[in-house]
mmCIF file as gemmi writes it, N, C-alpha and C atoms, coordinates in Angstrom:
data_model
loop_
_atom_site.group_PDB
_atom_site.id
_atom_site.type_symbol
_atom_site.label_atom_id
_atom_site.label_alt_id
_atom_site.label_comp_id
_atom_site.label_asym_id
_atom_site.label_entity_id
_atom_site.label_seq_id
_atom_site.pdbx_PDB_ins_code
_atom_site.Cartn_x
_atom_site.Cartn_y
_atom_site.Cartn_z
_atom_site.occupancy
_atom_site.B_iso_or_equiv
_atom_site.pdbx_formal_charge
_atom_site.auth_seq_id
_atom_site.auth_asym_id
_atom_site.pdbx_PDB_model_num
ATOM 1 N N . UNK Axp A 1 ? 115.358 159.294 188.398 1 0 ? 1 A 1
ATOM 2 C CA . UNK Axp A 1 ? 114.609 160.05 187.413 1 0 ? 1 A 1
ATOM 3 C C . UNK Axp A 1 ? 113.473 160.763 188.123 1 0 ? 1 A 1
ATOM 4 N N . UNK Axp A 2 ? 113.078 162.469 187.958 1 0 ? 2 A 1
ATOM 5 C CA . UNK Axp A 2 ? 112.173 162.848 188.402 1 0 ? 2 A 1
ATOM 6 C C . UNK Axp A 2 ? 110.656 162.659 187.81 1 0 ? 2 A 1
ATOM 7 N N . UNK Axp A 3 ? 110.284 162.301 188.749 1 0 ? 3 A 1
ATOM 8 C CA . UNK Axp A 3 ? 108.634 161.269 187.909 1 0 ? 3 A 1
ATOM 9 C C . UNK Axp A 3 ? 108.088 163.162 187.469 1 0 ? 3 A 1
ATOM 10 N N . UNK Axp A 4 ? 107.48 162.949 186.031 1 0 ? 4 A 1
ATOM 11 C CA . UNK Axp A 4 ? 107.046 164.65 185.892 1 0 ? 4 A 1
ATOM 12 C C . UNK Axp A 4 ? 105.374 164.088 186.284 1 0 ? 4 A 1
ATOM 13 N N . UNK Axp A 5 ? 104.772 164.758 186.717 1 0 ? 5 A 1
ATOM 14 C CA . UNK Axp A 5 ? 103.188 164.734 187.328 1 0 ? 5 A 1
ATOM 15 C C . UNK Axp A 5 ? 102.618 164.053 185.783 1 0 ? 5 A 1
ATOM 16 N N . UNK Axp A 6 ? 102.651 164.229 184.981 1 0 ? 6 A 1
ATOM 17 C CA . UNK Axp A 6 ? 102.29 163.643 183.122 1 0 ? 6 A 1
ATOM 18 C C . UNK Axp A 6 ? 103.202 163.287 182.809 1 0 ? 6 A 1
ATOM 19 N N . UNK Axp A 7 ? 103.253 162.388 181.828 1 0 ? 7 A 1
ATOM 20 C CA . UNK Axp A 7 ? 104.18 161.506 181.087 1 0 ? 7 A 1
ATOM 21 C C . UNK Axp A 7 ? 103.058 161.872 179.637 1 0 ? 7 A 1
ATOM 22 N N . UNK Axp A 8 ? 103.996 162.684 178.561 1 0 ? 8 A 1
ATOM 23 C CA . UNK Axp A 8 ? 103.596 162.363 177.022 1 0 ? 8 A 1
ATOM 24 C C . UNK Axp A 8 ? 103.355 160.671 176.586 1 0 ? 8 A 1
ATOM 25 N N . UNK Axp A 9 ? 102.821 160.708 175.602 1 0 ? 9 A 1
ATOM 26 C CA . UNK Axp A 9 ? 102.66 159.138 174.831 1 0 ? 9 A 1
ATOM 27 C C . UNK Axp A 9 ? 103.745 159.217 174.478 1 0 ? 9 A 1
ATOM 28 N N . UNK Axp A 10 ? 104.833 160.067 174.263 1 0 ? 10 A 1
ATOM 29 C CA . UNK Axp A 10 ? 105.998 159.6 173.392 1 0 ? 10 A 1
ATOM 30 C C . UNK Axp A 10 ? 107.326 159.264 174.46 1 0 ? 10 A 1
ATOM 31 N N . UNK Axp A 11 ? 106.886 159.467 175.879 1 0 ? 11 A 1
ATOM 32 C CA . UNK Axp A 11 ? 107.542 158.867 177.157 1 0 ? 11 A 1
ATOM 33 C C . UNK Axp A 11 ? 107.123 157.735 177.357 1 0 ? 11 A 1
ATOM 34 N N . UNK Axp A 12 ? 105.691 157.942 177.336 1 0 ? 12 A 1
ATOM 35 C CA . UNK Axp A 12 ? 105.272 156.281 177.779 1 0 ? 12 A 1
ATOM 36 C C . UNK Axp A 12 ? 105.642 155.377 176.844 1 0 ? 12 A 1
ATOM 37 N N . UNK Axp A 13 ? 105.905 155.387 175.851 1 0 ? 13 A 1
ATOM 38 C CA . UNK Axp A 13 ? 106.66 154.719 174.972 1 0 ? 13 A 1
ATOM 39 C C . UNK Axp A 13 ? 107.604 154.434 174.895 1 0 ? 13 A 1
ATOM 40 N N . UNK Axp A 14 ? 108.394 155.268 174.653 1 0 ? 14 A 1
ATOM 41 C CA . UNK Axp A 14 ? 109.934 154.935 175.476 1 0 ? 14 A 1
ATOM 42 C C . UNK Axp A 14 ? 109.911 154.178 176.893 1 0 ? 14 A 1
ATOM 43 N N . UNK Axp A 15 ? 109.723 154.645 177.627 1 0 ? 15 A 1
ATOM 44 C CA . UNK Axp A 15 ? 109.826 153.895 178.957 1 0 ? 15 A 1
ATOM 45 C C . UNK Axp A 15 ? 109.127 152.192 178.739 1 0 ? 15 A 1
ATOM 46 N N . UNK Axp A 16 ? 108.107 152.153 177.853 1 0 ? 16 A 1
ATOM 47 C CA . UNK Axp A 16 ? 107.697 150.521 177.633 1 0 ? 16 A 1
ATOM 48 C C . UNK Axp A 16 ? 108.691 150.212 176.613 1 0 ? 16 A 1
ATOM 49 N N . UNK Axp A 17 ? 108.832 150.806 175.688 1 0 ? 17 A 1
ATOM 50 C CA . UNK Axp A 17 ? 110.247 149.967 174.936 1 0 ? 17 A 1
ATOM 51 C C . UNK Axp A 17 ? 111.734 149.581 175.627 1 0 ? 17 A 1
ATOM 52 N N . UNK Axp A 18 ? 112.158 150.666 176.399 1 0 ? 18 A 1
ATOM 53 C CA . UNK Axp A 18 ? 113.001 150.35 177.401 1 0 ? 18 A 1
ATOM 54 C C . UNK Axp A 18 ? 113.053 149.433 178.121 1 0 ? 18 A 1
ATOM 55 N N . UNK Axp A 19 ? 111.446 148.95 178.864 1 0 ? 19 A 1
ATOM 56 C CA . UNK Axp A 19 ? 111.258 147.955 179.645 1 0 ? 19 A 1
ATOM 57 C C . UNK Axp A 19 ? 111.08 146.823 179.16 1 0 ? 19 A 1
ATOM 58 N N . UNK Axp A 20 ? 110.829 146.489 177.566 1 0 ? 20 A 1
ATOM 59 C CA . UNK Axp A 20 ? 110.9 145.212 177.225 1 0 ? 20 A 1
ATOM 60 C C . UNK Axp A 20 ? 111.789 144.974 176.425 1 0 ? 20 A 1
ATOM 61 N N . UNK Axp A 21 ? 112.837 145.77 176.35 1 0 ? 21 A 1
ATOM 62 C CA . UNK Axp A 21 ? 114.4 145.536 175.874 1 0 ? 21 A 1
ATOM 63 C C . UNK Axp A 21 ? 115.393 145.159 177.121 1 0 ? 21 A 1
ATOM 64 N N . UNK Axp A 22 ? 114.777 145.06 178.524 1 0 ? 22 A 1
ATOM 65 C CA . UNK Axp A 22 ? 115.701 145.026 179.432 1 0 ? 22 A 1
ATOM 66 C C . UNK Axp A 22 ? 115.027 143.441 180.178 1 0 ? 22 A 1
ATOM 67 N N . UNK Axp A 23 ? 115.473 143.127 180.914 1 0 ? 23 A 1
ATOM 68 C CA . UNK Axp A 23 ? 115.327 142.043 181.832 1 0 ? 23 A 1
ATOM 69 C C . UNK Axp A 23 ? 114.371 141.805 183.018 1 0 ? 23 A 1
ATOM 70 N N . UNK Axp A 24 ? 114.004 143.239 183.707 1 0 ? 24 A 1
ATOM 71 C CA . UNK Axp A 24 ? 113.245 143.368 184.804 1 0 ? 24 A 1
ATOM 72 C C . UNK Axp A 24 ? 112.021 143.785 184.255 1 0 ? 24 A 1
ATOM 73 N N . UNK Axp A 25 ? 111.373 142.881 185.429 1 0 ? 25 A 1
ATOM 74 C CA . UNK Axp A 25 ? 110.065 142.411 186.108 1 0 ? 25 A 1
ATOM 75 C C . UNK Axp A 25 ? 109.179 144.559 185.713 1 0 ? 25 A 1
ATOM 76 N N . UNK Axp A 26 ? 108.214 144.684 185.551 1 0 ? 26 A 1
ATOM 77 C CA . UNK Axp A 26 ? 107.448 145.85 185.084 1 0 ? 26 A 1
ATOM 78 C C . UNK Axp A 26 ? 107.29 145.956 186.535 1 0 ? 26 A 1
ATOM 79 N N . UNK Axp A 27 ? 107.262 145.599 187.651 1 0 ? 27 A 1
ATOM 80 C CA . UNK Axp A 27 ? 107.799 146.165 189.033 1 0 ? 27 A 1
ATOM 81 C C . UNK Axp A 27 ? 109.067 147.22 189.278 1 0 ? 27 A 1
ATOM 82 N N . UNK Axp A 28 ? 109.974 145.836 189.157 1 0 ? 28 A 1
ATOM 83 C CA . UNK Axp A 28 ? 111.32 146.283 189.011 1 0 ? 28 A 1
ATOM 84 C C . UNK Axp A 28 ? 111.881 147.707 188.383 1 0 ? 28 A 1
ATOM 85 N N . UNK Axp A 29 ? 111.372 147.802 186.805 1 0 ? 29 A 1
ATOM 86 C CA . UNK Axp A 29 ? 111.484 148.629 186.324 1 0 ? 29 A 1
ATOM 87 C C . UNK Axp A 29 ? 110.772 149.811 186.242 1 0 ? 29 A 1
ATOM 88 N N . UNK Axp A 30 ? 109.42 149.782 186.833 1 0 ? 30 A 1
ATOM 89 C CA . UNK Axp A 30 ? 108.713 150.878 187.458 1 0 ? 30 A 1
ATOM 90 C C . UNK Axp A 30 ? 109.378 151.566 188.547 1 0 ? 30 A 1
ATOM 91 N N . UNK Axp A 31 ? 109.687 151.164 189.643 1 0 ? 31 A 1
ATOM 92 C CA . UNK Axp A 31 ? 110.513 151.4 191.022 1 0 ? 31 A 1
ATOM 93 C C . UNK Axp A 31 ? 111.689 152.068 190.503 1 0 ? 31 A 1
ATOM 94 N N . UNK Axp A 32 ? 112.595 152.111 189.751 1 0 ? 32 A 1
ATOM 95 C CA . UNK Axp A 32 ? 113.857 151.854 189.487 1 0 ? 32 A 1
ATOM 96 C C . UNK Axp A 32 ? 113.468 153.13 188.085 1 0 ? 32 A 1
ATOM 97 N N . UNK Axp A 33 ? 112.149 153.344 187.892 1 0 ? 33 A 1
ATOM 98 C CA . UNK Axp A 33 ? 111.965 154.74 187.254 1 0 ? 33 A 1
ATOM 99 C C . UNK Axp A 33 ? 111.003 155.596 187.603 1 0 ? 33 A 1
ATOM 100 N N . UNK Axp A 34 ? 110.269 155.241 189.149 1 0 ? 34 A 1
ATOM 101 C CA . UNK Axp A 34 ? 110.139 156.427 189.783 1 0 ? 34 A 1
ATOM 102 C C . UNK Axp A 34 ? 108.665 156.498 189.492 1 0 ? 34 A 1
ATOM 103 N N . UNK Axp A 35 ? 108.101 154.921 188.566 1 0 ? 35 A 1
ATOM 104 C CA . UNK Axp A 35 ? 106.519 155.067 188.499 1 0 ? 35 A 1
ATOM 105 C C . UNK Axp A 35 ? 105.986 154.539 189.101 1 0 ? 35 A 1
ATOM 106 N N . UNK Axp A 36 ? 104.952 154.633 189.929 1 0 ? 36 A 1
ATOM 107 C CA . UNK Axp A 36 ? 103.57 154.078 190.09 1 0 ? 36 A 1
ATOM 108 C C . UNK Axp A 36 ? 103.655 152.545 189.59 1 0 ? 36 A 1
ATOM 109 N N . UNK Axp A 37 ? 103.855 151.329 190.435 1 0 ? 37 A 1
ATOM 110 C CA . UNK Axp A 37 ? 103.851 150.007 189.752 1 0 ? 37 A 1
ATOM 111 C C . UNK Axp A 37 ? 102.261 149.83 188.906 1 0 ? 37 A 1
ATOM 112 N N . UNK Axp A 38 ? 101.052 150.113 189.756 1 0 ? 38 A 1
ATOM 113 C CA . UNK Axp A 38 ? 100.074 150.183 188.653 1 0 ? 38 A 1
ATOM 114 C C . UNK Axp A 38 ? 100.07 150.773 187.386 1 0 ? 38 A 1
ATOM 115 N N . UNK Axp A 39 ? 100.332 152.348 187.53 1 0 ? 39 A 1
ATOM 116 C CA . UNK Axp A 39 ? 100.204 152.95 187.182 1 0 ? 39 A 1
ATOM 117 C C . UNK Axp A 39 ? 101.101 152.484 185.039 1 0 ? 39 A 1
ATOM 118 N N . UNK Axp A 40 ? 102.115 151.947 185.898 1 0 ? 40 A 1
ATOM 119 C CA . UNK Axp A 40 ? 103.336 151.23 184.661 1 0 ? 40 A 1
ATOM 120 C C . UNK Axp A 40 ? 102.194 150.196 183.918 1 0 ? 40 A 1
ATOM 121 N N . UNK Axp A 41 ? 102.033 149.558 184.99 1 0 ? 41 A 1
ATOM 122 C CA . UNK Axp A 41 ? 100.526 148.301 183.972 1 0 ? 41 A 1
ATOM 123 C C . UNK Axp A 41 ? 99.994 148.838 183.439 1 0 ? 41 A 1
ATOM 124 N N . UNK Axp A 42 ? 99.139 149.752 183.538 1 0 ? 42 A 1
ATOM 125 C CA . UNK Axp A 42 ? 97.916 150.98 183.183 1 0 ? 42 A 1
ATOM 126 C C . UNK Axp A 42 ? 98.18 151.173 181.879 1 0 ? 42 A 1
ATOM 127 N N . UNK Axp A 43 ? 99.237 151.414 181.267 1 0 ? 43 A 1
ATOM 128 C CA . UNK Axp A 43 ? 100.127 151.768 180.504 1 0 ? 43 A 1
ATOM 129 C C . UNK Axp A 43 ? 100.735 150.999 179.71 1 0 ? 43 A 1
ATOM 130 N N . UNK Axp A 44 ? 101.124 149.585 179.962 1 0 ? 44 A 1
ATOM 131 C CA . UNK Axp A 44 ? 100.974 148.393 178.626 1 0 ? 44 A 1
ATOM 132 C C . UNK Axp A 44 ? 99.823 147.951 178.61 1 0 ? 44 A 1
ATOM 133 N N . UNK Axp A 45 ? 99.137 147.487 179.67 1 0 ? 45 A 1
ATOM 134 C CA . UNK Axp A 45 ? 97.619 146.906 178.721 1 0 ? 45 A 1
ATOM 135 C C . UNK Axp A 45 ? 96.971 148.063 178.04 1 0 ? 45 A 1
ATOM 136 N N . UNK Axp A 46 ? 96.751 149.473 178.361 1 0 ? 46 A 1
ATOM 137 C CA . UNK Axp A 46 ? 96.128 150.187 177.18 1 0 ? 46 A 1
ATOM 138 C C . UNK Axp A 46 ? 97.274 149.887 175.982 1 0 ? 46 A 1
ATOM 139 N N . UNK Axp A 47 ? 98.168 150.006 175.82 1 0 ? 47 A 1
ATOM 140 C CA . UNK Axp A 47 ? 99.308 149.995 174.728 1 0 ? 47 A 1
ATOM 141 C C . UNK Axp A 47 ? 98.935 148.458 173.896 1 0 ? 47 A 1
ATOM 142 N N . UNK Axp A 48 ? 98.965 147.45 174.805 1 0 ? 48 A 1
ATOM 143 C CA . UNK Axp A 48 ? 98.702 146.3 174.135 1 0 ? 48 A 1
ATOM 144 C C . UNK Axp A 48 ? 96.823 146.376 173.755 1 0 ? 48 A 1
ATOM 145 N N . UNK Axp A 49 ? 95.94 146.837 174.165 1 0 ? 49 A 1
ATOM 146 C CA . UNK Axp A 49 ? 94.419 147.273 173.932 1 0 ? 49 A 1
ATOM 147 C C . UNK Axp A 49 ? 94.824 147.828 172.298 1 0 ? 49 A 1
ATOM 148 N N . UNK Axp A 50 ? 95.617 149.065 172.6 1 0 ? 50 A 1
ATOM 149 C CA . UNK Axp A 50 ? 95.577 149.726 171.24 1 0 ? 50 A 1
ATOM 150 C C . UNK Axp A 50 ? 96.226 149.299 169.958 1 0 ? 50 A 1
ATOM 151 N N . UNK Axp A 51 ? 97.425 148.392 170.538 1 0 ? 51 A 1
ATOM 152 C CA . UNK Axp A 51 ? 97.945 147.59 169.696 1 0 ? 51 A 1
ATOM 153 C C . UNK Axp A 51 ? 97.299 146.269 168.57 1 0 ? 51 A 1
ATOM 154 N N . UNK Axp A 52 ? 96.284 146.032 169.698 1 0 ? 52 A 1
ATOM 155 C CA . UNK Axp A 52 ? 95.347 144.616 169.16 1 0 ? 52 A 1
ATOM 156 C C . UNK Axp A 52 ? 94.53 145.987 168.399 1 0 ? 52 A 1
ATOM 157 N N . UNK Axp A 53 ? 94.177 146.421 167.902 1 0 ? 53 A 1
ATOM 158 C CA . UNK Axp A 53 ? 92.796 147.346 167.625 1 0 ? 53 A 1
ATOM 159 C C . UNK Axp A 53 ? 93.149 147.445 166.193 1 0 ? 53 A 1
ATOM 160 N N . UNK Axp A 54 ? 94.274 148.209 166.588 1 0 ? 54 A 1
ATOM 161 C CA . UNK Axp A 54 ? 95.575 148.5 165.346 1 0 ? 54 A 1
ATOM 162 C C . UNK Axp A 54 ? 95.538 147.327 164.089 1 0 ? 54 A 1
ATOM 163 N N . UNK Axp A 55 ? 95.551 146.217 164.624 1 0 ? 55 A 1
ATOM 164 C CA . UNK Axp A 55 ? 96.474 144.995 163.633 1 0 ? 55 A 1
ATOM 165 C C . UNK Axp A 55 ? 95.611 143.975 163.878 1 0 ? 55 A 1
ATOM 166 N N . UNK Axp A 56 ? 94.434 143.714 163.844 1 0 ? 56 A 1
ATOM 167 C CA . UNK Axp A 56 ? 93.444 142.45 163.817 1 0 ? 56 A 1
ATOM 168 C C . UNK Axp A 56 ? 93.667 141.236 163.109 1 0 ? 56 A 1
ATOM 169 N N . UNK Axp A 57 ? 93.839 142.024 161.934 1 0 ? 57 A 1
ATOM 170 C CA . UNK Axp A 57 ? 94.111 140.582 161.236 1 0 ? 57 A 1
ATOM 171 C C . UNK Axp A 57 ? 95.391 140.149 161.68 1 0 ? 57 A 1
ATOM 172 N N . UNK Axp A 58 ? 96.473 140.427 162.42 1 0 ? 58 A 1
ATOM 173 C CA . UNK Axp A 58 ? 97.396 139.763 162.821 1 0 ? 58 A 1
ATOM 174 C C . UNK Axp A 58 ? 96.971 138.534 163.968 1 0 ? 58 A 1
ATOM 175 N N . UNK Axp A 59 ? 95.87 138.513 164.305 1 0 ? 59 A 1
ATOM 176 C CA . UNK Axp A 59 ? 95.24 137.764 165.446 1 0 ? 59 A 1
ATOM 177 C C . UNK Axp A 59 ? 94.524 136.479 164.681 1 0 ? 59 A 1
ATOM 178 N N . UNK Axp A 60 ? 93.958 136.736 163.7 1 0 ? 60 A 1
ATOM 179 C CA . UNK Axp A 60 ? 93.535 135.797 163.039 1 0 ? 60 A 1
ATOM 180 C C . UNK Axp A 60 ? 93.741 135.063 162.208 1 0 ? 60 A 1
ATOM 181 N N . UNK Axp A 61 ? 93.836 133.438 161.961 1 0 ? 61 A 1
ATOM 182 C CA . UNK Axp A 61 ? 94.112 132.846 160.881 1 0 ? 61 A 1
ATOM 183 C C . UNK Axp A 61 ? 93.785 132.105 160.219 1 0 ? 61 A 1
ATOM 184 N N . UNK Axp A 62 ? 93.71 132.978 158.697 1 0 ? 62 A 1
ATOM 185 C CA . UNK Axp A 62 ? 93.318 132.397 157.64 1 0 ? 62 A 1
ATOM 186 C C . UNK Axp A 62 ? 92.657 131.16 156.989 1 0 ? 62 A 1
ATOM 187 N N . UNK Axp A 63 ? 91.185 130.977 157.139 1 0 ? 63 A 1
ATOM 188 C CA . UNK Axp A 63 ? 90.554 130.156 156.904 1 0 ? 63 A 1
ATOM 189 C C . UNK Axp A 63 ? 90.447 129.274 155.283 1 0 ? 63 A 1
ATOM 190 N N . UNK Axp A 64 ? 90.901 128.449 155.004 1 0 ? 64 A 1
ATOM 191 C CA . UNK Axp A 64 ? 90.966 128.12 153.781 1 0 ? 64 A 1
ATOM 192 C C . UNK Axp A 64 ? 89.495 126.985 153.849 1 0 ? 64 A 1
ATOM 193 N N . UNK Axp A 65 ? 88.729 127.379 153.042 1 0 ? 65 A 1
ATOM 194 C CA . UNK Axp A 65 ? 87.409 126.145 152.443 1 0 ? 65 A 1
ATOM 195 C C . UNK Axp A 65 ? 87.734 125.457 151.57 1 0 ? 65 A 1
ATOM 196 N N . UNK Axp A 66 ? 88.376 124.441 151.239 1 0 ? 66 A 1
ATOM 197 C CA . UNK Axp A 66 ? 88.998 123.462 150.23 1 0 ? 66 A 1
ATOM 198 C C . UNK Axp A 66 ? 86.845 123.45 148.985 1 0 ? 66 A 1
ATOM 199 N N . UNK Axp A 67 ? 87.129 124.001 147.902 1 0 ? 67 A 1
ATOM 200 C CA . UNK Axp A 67 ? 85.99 123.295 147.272 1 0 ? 67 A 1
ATOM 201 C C . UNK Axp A 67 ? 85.783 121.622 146.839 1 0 ? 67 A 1
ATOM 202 N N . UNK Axp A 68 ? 84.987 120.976 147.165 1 0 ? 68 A 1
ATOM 203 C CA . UNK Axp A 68 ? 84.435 119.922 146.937 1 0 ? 68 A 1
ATOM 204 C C . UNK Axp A 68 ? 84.468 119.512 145.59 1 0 ? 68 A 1
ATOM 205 N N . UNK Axp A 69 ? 84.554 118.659 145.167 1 0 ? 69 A 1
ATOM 206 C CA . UNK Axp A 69 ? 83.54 118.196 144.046 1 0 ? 69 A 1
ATOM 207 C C . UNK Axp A 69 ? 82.894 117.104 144.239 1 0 ? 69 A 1
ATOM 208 N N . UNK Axp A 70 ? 81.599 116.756 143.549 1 0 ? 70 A 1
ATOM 209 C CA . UNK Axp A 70 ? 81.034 115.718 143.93 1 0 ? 70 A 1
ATOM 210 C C . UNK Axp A 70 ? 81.483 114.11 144.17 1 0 ? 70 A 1
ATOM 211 N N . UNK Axp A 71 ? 81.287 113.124 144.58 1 0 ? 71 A 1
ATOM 212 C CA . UNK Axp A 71 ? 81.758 111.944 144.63 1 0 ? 71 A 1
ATOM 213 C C . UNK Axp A 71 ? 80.919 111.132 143.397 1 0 ? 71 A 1
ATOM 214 N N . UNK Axp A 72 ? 79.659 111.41 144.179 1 0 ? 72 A 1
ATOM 215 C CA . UNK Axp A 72 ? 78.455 110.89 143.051 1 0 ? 72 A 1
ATOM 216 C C . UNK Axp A 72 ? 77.399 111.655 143.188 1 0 ? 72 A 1
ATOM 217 N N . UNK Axp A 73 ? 76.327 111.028 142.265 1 0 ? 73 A 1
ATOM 218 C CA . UNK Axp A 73 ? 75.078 111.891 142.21 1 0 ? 73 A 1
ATOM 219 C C . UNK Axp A 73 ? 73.937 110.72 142.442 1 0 ? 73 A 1
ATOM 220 N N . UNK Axp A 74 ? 73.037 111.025 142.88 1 0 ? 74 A 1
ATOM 221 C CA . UNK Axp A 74 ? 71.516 109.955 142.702 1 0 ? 74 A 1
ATOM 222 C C . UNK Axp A 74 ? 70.26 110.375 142.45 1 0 ? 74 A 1
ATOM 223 N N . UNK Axp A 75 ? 70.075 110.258 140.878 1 0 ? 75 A 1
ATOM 224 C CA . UNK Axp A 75 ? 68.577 110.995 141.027 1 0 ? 75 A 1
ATOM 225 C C . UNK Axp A 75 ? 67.01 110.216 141.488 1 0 ? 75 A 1
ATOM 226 N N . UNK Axp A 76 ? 66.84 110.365 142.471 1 0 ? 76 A 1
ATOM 227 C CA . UNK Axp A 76 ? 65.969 109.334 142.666 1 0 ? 76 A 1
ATOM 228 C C . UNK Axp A 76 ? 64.554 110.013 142.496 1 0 ? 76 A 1
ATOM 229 N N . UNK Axp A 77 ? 63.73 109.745 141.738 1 0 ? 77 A 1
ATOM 230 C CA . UNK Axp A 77 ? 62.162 110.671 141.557 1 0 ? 77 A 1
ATOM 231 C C . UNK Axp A 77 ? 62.2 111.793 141.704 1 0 ? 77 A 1
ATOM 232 N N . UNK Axp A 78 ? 63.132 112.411 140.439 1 0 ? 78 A 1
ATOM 233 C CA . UNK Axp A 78 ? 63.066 113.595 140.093 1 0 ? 78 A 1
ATOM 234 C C . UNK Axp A 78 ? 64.071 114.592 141.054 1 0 ? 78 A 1
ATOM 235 N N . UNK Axp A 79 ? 64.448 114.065 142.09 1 0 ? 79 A 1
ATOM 236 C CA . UNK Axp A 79 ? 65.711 114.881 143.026 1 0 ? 79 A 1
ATOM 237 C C . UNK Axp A 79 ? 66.677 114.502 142.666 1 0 ? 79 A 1
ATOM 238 N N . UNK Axp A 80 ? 67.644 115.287 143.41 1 0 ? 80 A 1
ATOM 239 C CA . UNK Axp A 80 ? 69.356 114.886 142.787 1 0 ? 80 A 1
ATOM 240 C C . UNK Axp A 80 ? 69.975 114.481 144.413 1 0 ? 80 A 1
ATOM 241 N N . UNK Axp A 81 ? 70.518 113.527 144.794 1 0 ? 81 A 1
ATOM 242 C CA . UNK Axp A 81 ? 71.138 113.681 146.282 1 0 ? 81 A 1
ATOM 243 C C . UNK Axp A 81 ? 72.318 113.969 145.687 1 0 ? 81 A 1
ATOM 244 N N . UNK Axp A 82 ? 73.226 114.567 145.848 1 0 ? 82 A 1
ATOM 245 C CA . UNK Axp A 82 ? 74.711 114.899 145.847 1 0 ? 82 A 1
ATOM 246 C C . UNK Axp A 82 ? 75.541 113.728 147.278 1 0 ? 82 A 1
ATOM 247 N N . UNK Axp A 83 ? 76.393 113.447 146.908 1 0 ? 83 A 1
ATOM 248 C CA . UNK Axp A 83 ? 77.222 112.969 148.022 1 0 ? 83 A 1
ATOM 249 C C . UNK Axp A 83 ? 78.661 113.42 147.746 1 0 ? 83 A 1
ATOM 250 N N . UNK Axp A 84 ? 79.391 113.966 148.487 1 0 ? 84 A 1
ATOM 251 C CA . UNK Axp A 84 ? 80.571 114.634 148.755 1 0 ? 84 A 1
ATOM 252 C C . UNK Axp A 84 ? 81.851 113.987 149.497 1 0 ? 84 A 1
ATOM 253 N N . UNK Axp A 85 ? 80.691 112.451 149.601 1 0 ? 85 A 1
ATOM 254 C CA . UNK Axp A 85 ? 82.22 111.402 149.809 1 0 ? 85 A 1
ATOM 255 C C . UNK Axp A 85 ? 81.769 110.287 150.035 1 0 ? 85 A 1
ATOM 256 N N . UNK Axp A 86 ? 82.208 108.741 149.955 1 0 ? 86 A 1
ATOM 257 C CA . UNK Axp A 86 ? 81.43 107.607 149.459 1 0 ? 86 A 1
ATOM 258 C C . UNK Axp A 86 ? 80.892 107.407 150.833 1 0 ? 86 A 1
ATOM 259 N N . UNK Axp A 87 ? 79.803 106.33 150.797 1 0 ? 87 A 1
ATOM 260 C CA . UNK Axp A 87 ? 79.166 106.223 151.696 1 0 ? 87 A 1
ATOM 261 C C . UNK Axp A 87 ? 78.597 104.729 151.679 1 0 ? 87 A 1
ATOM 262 N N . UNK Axp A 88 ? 78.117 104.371 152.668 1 0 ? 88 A 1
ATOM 263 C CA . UNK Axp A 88 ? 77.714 102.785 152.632 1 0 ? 88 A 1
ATOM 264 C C . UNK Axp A 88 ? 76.229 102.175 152.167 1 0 ? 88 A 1
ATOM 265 N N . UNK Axp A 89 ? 76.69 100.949 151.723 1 0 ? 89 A 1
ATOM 266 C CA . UNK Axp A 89 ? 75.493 100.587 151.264 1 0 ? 89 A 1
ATOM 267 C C . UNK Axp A 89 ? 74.395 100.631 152.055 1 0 ? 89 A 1
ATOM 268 N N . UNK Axp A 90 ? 74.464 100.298 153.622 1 0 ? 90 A 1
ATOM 269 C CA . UNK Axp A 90 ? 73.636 100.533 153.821 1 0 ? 90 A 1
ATOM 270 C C . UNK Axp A 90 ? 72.845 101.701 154.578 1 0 ? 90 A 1
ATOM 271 N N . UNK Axp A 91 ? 73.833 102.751 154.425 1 0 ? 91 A 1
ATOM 272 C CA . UNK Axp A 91 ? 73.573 104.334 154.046 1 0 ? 91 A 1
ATOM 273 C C . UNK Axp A 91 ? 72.754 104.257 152.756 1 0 ? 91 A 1
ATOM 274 N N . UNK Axp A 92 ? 72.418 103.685 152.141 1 0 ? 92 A 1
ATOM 275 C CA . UNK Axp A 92 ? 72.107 103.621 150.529 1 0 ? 92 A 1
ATOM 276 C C . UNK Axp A 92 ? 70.735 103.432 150.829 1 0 ? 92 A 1
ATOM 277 N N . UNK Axp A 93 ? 70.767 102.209 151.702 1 0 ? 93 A 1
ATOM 278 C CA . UNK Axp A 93 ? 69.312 101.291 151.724 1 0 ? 93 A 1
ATOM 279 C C . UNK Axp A 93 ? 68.429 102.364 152.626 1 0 ? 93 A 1
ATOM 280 N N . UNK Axp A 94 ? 69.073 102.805 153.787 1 0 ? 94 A 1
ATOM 281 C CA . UNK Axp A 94 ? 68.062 103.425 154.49 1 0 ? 94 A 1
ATOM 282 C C . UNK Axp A 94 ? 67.573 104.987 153.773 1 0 ? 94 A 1
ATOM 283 N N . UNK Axp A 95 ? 68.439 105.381 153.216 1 0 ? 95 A 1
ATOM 284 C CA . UNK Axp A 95 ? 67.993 106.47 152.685 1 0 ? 95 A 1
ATOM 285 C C . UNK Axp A 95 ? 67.135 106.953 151.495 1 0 ? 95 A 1
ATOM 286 N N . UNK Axp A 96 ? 66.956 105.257 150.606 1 0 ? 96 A 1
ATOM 287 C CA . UNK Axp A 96 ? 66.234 104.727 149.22 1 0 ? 96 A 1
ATOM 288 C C . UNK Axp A 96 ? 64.676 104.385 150.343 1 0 ? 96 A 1
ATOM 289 N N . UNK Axp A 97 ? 64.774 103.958 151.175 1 0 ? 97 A 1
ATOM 290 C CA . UNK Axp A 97 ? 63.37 103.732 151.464 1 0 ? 97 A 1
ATOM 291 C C . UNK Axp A 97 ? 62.129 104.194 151.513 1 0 ? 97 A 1
């Protein structure tokens, strides 16, 4: 293949879809099309750069906050302690003191 001095985005595309529909090494298949082995890298990590940019939320996942409800309540002189899951007595004692 004659390497053209520019490659369109719609070559460099092709040529990376080509290369990850086939078997060889992004060496291999650079050599064997006449590119620049960097030059071939250069060219999926911006692709994969623009790809992540593209689709974010595909990277991230979904945080669920389960809501609470209380276990118990304690009003002790006019405050409320909430507790959100049982706790020990003598969690009780030190915290009544």
């Amino acid at each position: 293949m004659n390497t053209p001095s520019k490659f369109t985005n719609e070559q460099r595309e092709e040529l990376i879809q080509r290369w990850k529909s086939s078997v060889k090494s992004k060496k291999q298949f650079a050599d064997e099309n006449g590119i620049k082995y960097m030059t071939f890298i250069d060219w999926v990590r911006k692709r994969q750069r623009k790809k992540s940019l593209e689709t974010p939320s595909e990277q991230f996942i979904p945080l669920e906050i389960p809501t609470y409800n209380s276990f118990a309540e304690l009003h002790v002189s006019g405050r409320k302690i909430i507790f959100h899951q049982p706790v020990s007595a003598e969690y009780l004692k030190i915290i009544l003191r």
